[in-house]
C-alpha positions as a Markdown table, in Angstrom:
| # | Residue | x | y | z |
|---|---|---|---|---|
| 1 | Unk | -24.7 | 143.1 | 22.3 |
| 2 | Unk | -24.6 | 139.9 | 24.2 |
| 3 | Unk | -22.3 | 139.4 | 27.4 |
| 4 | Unk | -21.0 | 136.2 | 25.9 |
| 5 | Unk | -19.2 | 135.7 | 29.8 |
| 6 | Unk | -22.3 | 135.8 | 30.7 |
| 7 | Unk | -23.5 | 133.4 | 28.6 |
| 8 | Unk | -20.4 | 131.1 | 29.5 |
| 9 | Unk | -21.2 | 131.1 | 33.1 |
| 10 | Unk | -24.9 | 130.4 | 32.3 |
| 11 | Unk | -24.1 | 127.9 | 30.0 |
| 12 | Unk | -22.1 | 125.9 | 32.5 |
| 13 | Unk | -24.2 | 126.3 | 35.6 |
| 14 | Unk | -26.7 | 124.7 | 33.4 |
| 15 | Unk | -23.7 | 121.7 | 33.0 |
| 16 | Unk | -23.2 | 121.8 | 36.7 |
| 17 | Unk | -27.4 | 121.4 | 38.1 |
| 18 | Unk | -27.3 | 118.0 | 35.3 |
| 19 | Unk | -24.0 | 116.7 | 37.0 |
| 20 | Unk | -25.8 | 116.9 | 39.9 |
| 21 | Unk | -28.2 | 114.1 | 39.0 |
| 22 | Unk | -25.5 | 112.5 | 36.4 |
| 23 | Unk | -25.4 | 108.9 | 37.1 |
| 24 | Unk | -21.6 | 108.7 | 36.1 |
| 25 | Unk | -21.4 | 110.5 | 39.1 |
| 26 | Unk | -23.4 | 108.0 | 41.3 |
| 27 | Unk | -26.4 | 109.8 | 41.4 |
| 28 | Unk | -30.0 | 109.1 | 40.9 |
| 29 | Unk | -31.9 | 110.4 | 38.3 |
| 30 | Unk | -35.7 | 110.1 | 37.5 |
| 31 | Unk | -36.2 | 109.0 | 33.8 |
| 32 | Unk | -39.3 | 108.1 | 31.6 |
| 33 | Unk | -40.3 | 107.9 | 28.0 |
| 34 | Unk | -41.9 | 110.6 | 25.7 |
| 35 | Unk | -44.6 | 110.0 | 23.3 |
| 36 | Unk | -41.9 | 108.9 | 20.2 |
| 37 | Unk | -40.1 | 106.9 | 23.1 |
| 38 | Unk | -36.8 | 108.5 | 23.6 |
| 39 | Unk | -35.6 | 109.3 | 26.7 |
| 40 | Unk | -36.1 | 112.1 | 29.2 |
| 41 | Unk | -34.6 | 112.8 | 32.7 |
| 42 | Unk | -35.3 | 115.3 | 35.6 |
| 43 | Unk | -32.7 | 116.4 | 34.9 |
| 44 | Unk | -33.2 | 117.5 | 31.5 |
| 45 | Unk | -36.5 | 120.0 | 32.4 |
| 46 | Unk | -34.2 | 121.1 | 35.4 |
| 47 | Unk | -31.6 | 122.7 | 33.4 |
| 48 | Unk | -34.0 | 124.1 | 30.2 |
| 49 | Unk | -36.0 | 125.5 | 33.1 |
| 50 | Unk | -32.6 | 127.5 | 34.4 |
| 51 | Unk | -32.0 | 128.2 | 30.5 |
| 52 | Unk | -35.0 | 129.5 | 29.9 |
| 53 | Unk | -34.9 | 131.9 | 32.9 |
| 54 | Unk | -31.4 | 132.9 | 32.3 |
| 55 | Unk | -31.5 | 133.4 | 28.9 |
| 56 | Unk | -34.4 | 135.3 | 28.5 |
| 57 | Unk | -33.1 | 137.5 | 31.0 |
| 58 | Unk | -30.2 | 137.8 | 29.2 |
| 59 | Unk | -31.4 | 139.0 | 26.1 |
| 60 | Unk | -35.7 | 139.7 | 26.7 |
| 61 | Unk | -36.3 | 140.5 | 23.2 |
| 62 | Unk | -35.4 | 136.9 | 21.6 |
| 63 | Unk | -37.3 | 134.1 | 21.1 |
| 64 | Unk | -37.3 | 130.3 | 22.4 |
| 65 | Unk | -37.1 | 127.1 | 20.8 |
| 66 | Unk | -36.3 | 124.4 | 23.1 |
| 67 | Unk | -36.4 | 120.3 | 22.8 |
| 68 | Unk | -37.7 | 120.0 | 26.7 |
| 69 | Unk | -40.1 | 123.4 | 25.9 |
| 70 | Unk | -43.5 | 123.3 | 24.5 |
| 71 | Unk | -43.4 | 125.2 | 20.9 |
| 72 | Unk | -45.0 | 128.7 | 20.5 |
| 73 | Unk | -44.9 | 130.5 | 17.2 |
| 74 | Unk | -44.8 | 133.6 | 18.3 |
| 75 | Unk | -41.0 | 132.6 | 17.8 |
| 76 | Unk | -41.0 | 133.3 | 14.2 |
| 77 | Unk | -41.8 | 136.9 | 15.0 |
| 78 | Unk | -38.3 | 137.3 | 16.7 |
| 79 | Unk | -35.4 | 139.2 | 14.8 |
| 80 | Unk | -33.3 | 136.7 | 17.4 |
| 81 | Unk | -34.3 | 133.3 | 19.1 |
| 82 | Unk | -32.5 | 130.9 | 21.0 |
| 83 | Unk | -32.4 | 127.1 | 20.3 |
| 84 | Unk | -31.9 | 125.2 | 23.5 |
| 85 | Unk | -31.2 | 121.4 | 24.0 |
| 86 | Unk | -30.8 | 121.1 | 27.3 |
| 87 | Unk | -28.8 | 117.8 | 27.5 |
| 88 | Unk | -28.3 | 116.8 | 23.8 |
| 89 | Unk | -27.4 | 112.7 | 24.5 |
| 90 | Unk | -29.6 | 112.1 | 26.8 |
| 91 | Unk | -29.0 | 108.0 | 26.1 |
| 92 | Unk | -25.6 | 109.1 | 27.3 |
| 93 | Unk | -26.5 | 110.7 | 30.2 |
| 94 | Unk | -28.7 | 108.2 | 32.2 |
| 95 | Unk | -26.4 | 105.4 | 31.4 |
| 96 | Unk | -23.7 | 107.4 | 33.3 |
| 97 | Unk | -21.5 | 107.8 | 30.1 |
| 98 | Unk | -19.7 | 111.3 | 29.0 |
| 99 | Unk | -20.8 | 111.6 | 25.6 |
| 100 | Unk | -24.2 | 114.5 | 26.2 |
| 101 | Unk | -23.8 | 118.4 | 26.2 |
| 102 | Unk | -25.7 | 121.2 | 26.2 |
| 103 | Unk | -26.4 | 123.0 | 23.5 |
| 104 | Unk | -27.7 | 126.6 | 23.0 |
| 105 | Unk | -27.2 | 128.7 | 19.8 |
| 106 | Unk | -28.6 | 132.1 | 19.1 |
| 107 | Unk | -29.8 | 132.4 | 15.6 |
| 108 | Unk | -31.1 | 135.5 | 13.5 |
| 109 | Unk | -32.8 | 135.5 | 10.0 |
| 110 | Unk | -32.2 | 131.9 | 10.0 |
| 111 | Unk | -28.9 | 131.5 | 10.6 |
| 112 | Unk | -26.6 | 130.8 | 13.7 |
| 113 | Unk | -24.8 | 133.8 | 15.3 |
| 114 | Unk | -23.6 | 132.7 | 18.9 |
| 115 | Unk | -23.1 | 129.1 | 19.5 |
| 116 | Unk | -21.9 | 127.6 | 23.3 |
| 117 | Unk | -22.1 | 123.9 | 23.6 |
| 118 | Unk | -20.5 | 122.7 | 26.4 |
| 119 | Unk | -19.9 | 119.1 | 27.9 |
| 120 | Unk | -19.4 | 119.2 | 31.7 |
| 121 | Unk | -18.9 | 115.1 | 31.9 |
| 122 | Unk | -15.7 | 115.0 | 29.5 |
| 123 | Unk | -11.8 | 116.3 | 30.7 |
| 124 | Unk | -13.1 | 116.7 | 34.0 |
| 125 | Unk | -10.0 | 117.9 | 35.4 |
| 126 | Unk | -9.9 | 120.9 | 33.0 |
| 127 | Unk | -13.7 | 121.8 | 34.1 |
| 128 | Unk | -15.3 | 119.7 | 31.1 |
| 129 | Unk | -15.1 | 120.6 | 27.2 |
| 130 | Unk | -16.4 | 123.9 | 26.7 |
| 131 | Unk | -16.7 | 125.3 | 22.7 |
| 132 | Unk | -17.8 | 128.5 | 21.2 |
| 133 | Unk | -18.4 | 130.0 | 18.1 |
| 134 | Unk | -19.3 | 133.7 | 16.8 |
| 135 | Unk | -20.4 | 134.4 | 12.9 |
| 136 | Unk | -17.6 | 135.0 | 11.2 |
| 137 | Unk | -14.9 | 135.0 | 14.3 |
| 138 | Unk | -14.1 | 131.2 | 14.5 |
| 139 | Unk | -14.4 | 128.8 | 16.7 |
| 140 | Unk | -12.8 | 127.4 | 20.1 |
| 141 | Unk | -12.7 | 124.6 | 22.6 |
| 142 | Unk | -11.4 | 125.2 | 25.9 |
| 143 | Unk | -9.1 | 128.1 | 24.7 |
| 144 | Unk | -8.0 | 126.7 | 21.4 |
| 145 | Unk | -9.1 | 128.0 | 18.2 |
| 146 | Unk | -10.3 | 125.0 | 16.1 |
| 147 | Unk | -9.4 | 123.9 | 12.5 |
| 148 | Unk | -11.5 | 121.4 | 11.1 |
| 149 | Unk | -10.3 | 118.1 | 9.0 |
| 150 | Unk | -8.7 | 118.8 | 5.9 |
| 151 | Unk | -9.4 | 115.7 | 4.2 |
| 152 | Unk | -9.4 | 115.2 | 0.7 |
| 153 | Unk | -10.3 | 112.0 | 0.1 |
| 154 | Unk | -13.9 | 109.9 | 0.7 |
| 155 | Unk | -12.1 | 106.4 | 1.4 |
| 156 | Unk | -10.9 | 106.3 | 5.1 |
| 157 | Unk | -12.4 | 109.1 | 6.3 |
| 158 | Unk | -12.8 | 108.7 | 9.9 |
| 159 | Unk | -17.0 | 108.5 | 11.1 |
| 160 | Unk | -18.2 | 108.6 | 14.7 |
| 161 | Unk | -19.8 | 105.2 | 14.9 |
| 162 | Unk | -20.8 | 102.3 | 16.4 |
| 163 | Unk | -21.2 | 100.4 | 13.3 |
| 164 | Unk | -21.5 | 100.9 | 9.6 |
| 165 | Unk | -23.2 | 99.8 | 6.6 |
| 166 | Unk | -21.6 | 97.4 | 3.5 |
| 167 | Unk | -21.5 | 100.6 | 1.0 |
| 168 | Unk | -19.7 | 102.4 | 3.5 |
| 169 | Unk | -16.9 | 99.6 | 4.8 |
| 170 | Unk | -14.2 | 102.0 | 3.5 |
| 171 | Unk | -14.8 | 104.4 | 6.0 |
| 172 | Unk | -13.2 | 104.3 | 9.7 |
| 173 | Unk | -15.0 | 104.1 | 12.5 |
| 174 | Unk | -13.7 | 106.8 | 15.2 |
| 175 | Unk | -15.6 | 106.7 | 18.7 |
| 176 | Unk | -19.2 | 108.0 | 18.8 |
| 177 | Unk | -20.8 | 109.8 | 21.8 |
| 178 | Unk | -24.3 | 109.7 | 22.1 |
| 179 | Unk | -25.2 | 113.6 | 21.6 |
| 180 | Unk | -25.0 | 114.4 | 18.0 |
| 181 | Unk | -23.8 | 118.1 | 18.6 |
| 182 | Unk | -20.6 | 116.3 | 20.3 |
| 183 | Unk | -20.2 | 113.8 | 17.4 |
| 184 | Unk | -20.5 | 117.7 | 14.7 |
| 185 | Unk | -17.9 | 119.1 | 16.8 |
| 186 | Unk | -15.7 | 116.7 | 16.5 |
| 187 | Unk | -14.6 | 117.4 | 12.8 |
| 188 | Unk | -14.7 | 120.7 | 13.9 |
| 189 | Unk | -11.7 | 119.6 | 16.4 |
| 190 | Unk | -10.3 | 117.3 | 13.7 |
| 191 | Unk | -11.2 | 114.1 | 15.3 |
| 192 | Unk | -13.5 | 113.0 | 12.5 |
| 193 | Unk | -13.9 | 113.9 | 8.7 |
| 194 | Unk | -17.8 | 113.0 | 8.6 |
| 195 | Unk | -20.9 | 113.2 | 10.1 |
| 196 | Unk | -24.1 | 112.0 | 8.6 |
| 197 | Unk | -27.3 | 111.4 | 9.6 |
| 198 | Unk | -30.4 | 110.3 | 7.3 |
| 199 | Unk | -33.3 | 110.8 | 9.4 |
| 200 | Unk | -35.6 | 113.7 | 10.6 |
| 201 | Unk | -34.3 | 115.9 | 13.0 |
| 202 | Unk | -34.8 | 118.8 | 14.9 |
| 203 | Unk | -32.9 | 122.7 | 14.7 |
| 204 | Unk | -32.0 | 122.3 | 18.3 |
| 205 | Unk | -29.6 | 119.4 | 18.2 |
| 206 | Unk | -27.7 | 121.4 | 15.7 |
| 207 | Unk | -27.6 | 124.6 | 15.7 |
| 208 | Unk | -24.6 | 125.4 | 17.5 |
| 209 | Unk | -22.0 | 122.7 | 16.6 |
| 210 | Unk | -23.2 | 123.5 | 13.2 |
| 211 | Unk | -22.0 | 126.9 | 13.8 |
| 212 | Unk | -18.9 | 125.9 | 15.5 |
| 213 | Unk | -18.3 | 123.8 | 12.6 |
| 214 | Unk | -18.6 | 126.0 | 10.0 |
| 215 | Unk | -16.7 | 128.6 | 12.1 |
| 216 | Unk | -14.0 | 125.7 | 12.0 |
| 217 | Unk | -14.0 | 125.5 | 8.5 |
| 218 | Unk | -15.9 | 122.2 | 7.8 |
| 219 | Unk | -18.8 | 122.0 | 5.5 |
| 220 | Unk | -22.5 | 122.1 | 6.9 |
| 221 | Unk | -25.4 | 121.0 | 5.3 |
| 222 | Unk | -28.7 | 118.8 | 5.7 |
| 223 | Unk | -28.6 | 115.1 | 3.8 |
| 224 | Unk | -28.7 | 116.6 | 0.2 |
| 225 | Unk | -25.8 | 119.1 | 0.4 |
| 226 | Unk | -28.4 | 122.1 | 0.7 |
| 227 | Unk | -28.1 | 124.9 | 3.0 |
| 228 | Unk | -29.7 | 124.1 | 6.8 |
| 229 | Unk | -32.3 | 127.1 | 8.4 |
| 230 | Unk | -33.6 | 127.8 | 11.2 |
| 231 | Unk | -36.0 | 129.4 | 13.1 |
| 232 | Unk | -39.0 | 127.6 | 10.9 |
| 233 | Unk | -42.3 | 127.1 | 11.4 |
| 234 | Unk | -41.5 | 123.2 | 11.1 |
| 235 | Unk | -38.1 | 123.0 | 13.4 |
| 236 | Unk | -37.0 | 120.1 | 11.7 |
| 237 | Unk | -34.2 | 119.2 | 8.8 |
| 238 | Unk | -34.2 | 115.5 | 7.1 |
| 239 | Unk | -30.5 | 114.9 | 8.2 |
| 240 | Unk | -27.4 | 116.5 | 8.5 |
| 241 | Unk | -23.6 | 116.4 | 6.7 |
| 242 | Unk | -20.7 | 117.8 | 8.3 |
| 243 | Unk | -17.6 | 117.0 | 6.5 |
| 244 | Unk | -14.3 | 118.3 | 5.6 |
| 245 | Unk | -14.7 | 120.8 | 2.9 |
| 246 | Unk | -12.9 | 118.6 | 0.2 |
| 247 | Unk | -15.0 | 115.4 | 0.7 |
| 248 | Unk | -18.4 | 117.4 | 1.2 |
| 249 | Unk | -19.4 | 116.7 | -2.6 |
| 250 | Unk | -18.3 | 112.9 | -2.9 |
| 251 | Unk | -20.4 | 112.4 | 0.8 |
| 252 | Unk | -23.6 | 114.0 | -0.7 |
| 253 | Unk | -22.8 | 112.0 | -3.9 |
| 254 | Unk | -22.5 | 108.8 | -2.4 |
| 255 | Unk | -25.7 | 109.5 | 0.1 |
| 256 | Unk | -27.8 | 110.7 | -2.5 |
| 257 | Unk | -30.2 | 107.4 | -3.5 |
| 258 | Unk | -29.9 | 106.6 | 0.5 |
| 259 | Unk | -31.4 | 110.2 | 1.5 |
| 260 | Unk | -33.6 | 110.4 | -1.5 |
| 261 | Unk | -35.4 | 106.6 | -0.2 |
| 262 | Unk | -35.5 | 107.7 | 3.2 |
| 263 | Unk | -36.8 | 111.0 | 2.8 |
């Protein structure tokens, strides 16, 4: 069994080495561009570097799947693997804004069991935003077990955004932090009713706040309402829907020629 205290403190001593080179503190921190362009900081190898250590030696026999780590296949091999972002809104991050976490989920026969994403930067005076989720056992920020949005109806359902489209002007736009874990979690909290994306992503940005989610009682799925796995050969999902269960269908309804041109 995992020491999921253990995890906790790992977890945020991994939040505490990236405050250390936060901007929003006044820091410096080194940052280039990867091959696709997006953004990467010092920061971000420093804390999957402690990850990687820690969690292996938490539990040896599991598997690693990291955004900041070269892939290996011998994943697939692994009964258990972890997923590992680092610092999931990384945009966030080196601008000195709040709105980036890091995320690590531990997943077996392609589904999330453990989930810990925490985000060091936000309600500072309570030690930052910490959230956890078990299989079947719920889900909790900072001590308080979640229920997701219970919203029944498509029109006005609050969306993290900074803008949206003309089909979509009956929605309301809620703020949106950069890290899309954060932006998952917050229907799980009941701060939003929707979450869409309808592009290619990867299993680590949502592995565990789609476990915390679902633990919550939203509705999880990639772009066209089917069921999202992990631990595959090709890490990647063609966008995600996290909704309140009662407006899951009408989302997937309404994104359907969208997600079906995009794909």
């Amino acid at each position: 069994m995992i020491d999921r205290a253990r995890l906790e403190a790992i977890v945020r001593e991994g939040g505490r080495i990236a405050l250390d080179s936060w901007p929003g503190d006044g820091h410096a921190c080194e940052v280039w561009d990867k091959a696709d362009t997006s953004p990467v900081s010092a920061a971000d190898i420093a804390v999957d570097t402690f990850l990687k250590r820690e969690l292996k030696a938490l539990l040896p026999s599991a598997g690693w799947l990291s955004e900041e780590t070269a892939d290996s296949s011998a994943r697939i091999e692994r009964s258990l693997t972890w997923l590992v972002d680092p610092i999931d809104g990384t945009r966030d991050y080196v601008r000195g804004r709040p709105g980036w976490a890091i995320s690590v989920a531990l997943v077996s026969a392609s589904r999330p069991l453990l989930a810990c994403l925490y985000a060091p930067a936000r309600r500072r005076e309570e030690g930052g935003e910490i959230w956890h989720a078990e299989a079947g056992q719920g889900a909790w920020r900072n001590g308080e077990r979640l229920r997701a949005s219970h919203r029944k109806a498509l029109p006005g359902a609050r969306v993290p955004a900074n803008a949206l489209m003309k089909e979509d002007a009956d929605l309301t736009r809620v703020d949106q932090p950069n890290s899309i874990a954060l932006r998952i979690a917050m229907v799980a909290a009941d701060e939003a009713d929707l979450l869409a994306t309808l592009r290619w992503g990867y299993e680590w940005d949502i592995a565990a706040a789609g476990l915390i989610a679902r633990e919550a009682g939203a509705a999880v799925t990639d772009a066209f309402g089917k069921p999202l796995n992990y631990n595959k050969r090709d890490p990647r999902a063609f966008g995600v829907l996290v909704t309140s269960a009662a407006i899951h269908t009408a989302a997937v309804e309404r994104l359907a020629e969208r997600a079906k041109r995009l794909a």
